[in-house]
C-alpha positions as CSV (number, residue, x, y, z in Angstrom):
1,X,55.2,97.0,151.2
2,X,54.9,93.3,152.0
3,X,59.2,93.0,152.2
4,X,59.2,96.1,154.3
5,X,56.8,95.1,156.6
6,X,58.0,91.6,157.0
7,X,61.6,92.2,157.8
8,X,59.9,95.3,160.5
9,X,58.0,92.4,162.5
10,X,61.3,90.6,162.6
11,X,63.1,93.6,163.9
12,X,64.7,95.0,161.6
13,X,64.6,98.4,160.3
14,X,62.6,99.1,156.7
15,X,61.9,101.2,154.0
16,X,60.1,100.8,150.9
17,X,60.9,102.8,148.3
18,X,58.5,103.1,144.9
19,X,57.4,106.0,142.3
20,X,54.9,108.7,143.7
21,X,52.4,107.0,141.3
22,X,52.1,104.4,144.0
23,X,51.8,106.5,146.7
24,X,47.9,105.6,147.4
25,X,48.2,101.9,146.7
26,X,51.5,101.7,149.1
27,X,48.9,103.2,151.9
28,X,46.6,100.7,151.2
29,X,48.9,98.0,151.4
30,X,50.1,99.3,154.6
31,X,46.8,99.4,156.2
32,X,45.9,96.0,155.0
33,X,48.7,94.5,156.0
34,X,48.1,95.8,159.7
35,X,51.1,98.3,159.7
36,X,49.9,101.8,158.6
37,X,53.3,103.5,160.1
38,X,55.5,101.4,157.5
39,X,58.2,103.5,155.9
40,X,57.9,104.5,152.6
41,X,59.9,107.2,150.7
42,X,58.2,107.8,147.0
43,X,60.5,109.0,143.7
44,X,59.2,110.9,141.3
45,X,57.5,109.3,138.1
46,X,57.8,107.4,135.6
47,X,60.9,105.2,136.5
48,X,61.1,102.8,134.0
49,X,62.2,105.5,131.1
50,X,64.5,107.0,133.1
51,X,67.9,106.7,132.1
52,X,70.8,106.0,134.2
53,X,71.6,109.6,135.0
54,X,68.2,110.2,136.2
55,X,68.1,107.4,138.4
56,X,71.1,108.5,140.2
57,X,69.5,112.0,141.0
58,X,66.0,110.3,141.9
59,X,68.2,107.9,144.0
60,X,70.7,111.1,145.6
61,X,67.7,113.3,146.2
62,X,65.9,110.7,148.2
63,X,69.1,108.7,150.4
64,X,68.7,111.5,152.7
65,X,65.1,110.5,153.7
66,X,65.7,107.3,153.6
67,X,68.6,107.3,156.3
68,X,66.1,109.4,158.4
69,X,63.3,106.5,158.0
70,X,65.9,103.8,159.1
71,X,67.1,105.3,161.8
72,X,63.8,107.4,163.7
């Protein structure tokens, strides 16, 4: 949250991406760091056993809502 809010106060367009299990502590950070509306699109967990094929459809499923955070 702290990348995606930094590069947002310099103008540019941000998303944060990170499992579902951080879903709470990502709106904490947001809060804290004075930006509540910061972007962030949430994959399913666990990530670090996935295996390459998984990643790919945690990253396809999500690309689409990602585009729509950059761009709104």
């Amino acid at each position: 949250m702290h990348d995606t809010v930094w590069f947002e106060i310099q103008g540019v367009p941000s998303v944060s991406i990170a499992s579902s299990e951080f879903e709470e502590a990502a709106a904490t950070q947001r809060n804290a760091l004075g930006m509540k509306d910061a972007q962030c699109i949430f994959v399913p967990h666990p990530i670090q056993d996935a295996t390459d094929d998984e990643m790919r459809a945690k990253a396809d499923a999500c690309v689409e809502a990602v585009i729509g955070a950059l761009t709104a």
